[in-house]
C-alpha positions as CSV (number, residue, x, y, z in Angstrom):
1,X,24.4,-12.0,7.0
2,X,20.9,-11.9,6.9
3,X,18.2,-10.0,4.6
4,X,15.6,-7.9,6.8
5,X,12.7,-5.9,4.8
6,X,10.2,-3.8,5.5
7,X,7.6,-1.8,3.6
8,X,5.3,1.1,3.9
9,X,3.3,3.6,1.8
10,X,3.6,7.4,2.1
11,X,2.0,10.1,-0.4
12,X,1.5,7.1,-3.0
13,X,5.1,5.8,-2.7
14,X,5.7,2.3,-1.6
15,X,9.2,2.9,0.4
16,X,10.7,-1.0,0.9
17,X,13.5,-0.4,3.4
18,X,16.2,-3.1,2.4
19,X,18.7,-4.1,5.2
20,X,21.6,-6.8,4.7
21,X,23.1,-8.9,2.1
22,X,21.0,-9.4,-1.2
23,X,22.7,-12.0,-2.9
24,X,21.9,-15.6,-4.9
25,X,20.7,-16.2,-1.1
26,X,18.7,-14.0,-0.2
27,X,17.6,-12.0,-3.2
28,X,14.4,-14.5,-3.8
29,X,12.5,-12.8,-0.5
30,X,13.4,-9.6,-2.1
31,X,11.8,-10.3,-5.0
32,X,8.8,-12.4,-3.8
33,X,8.2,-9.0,-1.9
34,X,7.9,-7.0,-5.2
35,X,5.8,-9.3,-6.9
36,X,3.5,-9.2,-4.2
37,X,3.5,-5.5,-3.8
38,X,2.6,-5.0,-7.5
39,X,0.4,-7.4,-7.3
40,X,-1.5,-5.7,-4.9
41,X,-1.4,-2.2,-6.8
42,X,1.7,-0.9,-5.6
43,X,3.1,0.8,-8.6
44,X,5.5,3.4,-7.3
45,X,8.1,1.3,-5.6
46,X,11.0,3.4,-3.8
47,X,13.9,0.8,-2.8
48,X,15.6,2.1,0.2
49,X,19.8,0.2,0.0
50,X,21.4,2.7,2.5
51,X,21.7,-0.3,4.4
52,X,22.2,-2.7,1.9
53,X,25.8,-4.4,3.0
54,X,26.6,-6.6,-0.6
55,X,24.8,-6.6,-3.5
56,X,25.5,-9.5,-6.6
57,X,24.3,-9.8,-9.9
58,X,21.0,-12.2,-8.7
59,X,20.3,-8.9,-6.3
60,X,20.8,-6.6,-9.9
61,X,18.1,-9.1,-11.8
62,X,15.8,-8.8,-9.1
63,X,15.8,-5.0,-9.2
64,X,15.7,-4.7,-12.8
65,X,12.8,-7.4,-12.8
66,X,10.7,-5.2,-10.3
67,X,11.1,-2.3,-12.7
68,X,9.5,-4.3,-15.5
69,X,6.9,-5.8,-13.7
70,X,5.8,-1.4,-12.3
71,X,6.7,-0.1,-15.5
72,X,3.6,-3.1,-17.2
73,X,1.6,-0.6,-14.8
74,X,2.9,2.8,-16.3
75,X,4.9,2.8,-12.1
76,X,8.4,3.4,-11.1
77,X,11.0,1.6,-8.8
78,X,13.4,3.7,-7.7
79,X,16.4,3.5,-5.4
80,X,17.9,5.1,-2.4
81,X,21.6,4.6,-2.4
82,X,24.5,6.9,-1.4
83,X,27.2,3.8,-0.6
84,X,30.2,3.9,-2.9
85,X,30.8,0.4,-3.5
86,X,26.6,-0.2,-3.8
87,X,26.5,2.3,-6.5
88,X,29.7,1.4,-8.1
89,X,28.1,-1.4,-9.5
90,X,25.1,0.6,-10.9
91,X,27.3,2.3,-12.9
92,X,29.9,-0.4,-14.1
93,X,26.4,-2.3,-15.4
94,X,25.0,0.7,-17.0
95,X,21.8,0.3,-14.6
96,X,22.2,4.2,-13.9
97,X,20.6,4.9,-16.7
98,X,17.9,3.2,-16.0
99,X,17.2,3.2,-11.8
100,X,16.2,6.7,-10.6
101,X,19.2,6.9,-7.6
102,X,18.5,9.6,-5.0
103,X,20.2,10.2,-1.7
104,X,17.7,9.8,0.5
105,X,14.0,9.2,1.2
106,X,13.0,12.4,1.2
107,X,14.9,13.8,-1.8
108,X,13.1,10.7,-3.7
109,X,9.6,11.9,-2.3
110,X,10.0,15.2,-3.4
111,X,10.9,14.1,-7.2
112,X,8.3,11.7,-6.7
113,X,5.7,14.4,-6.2
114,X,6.7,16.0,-8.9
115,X,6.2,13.5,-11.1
116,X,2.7,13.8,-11.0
């Protein structure tokens, strides 16, 4: 399976629609996409996984490096995710705690906004 990604920016949010496998594989484009999104100003990352397929611990260390990189900017990353077996691992690795995990875009937008 491949990786697709896509990105846009709504009310200040960057949404980065994430479709696929992100894996030891993969996982480097999703990253290389983050680093070049905050390094371009984009602070407020939202990480759309409703159609993330598989998710490994490379695809967990690329998530939890894009929150350190927007929080050195005061920014968020957060995720969309309603999947059962994606947010399964979230919680067994404690990473609930620290990912913001809405169920959808919208929901997130609306947090997001009041945020602010």
């Amino acid at each position: 399976m491949d990786l697709k990604l896509d990105h846009r920016t709504e009310d200040g949010l960057t949404i980065v629609e994430v479709e696929g496998e992100i894996d030891v594989y993969t996982a480097p484009r999703l990253r290389e996409l983050l680093i070049d999104l905050v390094n371009k100003g984009n602070f407020h990352l939202l990480v759309n996984m409703e159609k993330v397929d598989f998710l490994d611990s490379t695809g967990l260390g690329v998530l939890v490096g894009g929150l350190k990189r927007v929080r050195a900017h005061d920014g968020s990353l957060e995720l969309v995710c309603t999947q059962e077996r994606i947010l399964k691992i979230f919680r067994i690795t404690g990473l609930t705690k620290v990912f913001g995990i809405y169920a959808s875009v919208d929901e997130a937008k609306e947090a997001h906004g009041k945020d602010k």
